[in-house]
FIPADO-80219 format. One record per residue: y, z, x of N, C-alpha, C in turn; residue in one letter. Coordinates in pm, whole numbers, plus 50000, padded with zeros to 5 digits. Atoms other than C-alpha are relative to their C-alpha. Layout:
N
YZXYZXYZXA;...
This chain:
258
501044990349970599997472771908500625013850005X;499694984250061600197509871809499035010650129X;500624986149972599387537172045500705007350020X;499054991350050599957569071993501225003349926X;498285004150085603747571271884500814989150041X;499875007849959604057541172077500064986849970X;500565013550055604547504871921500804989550121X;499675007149893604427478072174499934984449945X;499705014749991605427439972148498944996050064X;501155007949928602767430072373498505006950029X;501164996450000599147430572389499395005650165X;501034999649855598267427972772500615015450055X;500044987849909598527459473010500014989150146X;500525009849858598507442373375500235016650146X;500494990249858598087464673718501194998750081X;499044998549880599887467674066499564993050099X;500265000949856597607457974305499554989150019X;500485017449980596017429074530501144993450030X;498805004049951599217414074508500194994150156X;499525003549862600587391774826501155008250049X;499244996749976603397411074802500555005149865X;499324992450085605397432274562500934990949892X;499175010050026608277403774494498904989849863X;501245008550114604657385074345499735003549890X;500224991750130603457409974139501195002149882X;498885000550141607167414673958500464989549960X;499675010850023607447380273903498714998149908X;501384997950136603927383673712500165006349888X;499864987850152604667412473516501614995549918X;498795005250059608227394773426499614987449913X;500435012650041606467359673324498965003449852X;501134991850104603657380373160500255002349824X;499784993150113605597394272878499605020749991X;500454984250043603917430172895501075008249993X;498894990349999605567462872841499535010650108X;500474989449941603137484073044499094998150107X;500805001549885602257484073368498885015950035X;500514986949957599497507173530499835000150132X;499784998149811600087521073888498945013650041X;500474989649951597457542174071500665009950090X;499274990049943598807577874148499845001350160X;499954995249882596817585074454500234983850117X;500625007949913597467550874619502074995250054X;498535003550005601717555374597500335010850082X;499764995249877603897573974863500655010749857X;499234996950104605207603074614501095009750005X;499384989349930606487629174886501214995050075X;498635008849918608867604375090500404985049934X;499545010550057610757584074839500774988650088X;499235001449947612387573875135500014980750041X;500635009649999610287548375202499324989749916X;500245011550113609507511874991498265001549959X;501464998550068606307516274715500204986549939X;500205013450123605397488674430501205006949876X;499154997550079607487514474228501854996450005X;498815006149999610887501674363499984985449952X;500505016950055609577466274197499725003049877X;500364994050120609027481373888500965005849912X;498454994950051612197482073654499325007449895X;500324995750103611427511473430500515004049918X;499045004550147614137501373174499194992749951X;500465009750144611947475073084498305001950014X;501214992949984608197486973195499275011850033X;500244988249984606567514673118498745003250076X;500654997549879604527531773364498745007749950X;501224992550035600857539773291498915005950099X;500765002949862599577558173587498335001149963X;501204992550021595637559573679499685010450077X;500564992449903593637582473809498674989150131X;500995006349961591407554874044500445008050098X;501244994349842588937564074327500155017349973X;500774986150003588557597774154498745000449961X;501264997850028584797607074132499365013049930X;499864984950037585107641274005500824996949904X;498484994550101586667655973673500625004750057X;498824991849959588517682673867500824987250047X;498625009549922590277651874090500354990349877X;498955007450162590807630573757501115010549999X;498964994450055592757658173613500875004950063X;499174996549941594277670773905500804990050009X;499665012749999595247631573993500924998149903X;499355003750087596667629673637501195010450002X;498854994250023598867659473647501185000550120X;499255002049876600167654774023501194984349897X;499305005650051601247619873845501245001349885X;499024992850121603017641873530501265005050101X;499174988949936604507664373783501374991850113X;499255005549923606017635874009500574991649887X;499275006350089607767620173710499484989649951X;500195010050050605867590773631499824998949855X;500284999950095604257598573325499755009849912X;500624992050073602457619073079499124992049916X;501265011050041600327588072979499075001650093X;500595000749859597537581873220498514994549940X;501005006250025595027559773238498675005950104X;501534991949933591407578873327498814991150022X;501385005149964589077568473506499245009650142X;500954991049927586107591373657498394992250056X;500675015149968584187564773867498645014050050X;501054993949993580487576573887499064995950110X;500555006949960579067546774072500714994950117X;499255004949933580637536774425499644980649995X;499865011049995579167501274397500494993449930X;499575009250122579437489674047501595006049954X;499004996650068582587510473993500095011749876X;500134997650162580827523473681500745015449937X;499774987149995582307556273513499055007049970X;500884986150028580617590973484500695003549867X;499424996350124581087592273103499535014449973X;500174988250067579667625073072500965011150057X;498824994349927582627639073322501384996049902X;498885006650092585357613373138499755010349891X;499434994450141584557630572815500705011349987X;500034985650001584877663672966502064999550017X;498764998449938588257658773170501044991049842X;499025001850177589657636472784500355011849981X;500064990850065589097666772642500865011350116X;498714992049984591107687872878501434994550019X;498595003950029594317664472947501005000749850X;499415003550117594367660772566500845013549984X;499324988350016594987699972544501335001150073X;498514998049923597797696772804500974993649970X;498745010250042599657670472628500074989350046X;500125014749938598237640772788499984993249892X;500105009550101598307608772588498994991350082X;501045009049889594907593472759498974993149929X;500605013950037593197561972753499194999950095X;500765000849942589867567372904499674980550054X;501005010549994588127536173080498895005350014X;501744996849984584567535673026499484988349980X;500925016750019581557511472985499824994849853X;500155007650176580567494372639499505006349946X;501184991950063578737520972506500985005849888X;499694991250110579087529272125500415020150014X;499984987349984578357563972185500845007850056X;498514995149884580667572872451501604997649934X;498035005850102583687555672262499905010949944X;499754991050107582907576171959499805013150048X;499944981049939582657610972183501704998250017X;498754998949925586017600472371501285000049883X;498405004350080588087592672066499845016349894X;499654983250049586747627271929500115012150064X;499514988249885587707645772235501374993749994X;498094996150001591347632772147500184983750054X;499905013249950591557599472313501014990249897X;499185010150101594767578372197499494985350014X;500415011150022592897546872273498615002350078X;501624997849914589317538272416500174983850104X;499815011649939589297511972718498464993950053X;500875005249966585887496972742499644987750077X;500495011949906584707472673047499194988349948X;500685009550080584227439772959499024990150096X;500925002349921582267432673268500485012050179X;499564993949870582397454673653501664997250038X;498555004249972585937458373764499894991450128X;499735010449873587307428473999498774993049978X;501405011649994584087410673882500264981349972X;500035014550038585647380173746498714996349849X;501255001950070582447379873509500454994949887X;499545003950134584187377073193499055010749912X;500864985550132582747394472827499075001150025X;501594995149965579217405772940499105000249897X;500824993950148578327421572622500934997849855X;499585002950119580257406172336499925008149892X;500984992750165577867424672047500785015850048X;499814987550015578867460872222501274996449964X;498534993950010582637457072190500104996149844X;500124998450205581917445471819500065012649918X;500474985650002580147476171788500685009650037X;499154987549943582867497971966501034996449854X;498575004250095585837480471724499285006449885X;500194994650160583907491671365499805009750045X;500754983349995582727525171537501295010750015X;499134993649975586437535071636501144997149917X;498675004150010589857538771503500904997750051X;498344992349906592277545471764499774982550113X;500175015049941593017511271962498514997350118X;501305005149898590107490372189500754991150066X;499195002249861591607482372521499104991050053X;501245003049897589207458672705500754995950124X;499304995149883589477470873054498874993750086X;500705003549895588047452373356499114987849968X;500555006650031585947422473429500424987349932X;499325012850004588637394973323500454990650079X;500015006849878588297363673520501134987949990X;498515014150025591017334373351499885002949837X;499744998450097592487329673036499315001949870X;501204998450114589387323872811499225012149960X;500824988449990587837356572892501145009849893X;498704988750038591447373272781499714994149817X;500305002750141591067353172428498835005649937X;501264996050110587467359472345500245018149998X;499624986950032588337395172417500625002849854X;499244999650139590877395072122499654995949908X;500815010150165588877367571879498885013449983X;501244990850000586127400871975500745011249865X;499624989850098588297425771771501055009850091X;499314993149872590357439272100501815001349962X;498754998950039593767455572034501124991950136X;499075002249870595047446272405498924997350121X;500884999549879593277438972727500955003250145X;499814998149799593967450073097499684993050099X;500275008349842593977433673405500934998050080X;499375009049859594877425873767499634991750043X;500955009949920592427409773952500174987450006X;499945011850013592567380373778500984992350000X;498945008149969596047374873796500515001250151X;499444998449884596637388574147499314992550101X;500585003449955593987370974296499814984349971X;500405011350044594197340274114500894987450125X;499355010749888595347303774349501485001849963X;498164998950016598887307174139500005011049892X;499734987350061599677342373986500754997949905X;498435000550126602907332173836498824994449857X;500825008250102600997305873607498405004149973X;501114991850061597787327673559500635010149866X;499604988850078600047355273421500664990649865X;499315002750134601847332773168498854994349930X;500565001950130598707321173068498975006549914X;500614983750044597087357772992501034997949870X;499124995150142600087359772793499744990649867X;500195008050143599387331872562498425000949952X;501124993050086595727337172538499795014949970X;500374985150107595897373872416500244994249895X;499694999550096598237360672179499204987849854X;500675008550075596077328872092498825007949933X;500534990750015593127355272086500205003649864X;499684992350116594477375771808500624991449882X;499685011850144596017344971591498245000349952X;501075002949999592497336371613498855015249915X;500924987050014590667372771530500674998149821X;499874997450109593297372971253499804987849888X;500495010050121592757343871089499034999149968X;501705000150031588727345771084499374988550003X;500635008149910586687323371263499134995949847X;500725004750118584377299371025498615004550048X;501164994549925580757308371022499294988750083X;500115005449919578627297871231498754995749953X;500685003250050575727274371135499084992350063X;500735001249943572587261771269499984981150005X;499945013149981573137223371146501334991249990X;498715001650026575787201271104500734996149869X;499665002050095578237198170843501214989749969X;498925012849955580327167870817501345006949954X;498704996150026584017171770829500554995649855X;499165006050118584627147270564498564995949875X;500984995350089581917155370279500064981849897X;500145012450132580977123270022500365008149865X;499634992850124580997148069747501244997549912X;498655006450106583797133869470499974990650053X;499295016049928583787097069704499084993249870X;500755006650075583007071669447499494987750063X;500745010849905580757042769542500764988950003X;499385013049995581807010269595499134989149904X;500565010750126579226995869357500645007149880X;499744994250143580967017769068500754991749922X;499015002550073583107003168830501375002349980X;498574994950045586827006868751500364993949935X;
């Protein structure tokens, strides 16, 4: 997977949080395979290193650090959020999100497009999350957007793909990678994502929350990758009756002759 000037070995993205403990989580993101973790800025200590974060669990020789902006509700605190994170060394990636809705989570895409459109000028490399909406993708990826991360059901929902047909519809409408962000509940959800047309998917929830983390996360890792065997090889169609496996067509009879 290709973003920006970026080529990554692995499809998944995985989180920080939820977690029983820190020790858990890097034993996930080690089992996992990923390359890129994402850590929320405002939820890390950034003034007194002095003291133990999730970032001392976080070898960033071998994972790279994608902070977000969560529990901003405002563009100004997105972008401020994102550059406090530039400014304290983490990144210059940053994963946006301008939450609109306190229940559902949902974003304020008409803020997201705004605040894309100024990180991009500053030299951000940003990967909006937003909802499934054609429209919105194709604003965000022409306000600059190195990838588009569309919800594949409420975050922490567990729900799984909601809307299948939109992220169809996002993949032919965009170029720049399709992230599906949020709303992954076990491994099946992480595949149909990818058989959908999905460059990578995101998630915590489902591995931090799951009865055994370790063995959730290794098996994210194999359904992305089953996922995308699957997308690339091209699914057979799909047909209303049945068609026998093993056809008569060329079988000769048994009353024939020889």
């Amino acid at each position: 997977m290709r973003i920006a000037d970026k080529e990554l070995g692995s499809r998944l993205i995985l989180g920080t949080g939820k977690y029983e403990s820190f020790d858990l989580m890097r034993s996930c993101h080690e089992i996992s395979g990923t390359e890129i973790v994402t850590v929320a800025v405002r939820r890390i200590n950034l003034t007194d290193r002095s003291k133990e974060t999730l970032l001392d669990y976080v070898d960033r020789d071998r994972f790279m650090l994608l902070p977000n902006t969560a529990a901003c509700y405002t563009e100004d605190d997105a972008v401020r959020t994102a550059r406090l994170g530039r400014e304290a060394g983490l990144s210059s990636w940053v994963k946006l999100e301008v939450i609109g809705d306190e229940k559902t989570l949902f974003p304020d895409t008409e803020a997201l497009v705004k605040a894309t459109q100024t990180l991009v000028k500053e030299g951000f490399v940003v990967l909006p999350y937003t909802n499934d909406d054609v429209v919105v993708a194709k604003k965000l990826e022409d306000a600059g957007a190195a990838a588009v991360m569309p919800l594949g059901a409420p975050i922490g929902s567990g729900l799984g793909i909601q809307n299948p047909n939109n992220l169809l519809l996002i993949r032919e409408a965009i170029s720049v990678p399709m992230i599906v962000d949020a709303g992954v509940g076990t491994a099946s959800d992480a595949a149909v994502a990818m058989e959908l047309g999905a460059d990578g998917v995101l998630m915590n929830t489902a591995i931090a929350e799951a009865k055994d983390p370790v063995k959730m996360a290794d098996a994210m890792k194999r359904a992305v990758l089953a996922g995308r065997l699957a997308f690339e090889a091209g699914r057979m169609p799909r047909r209303r009756y049945a068609s026998a496996s093993s056809p008569l067509e060329g079988i000769v009879s048994s009353s024939s002759s020889f």
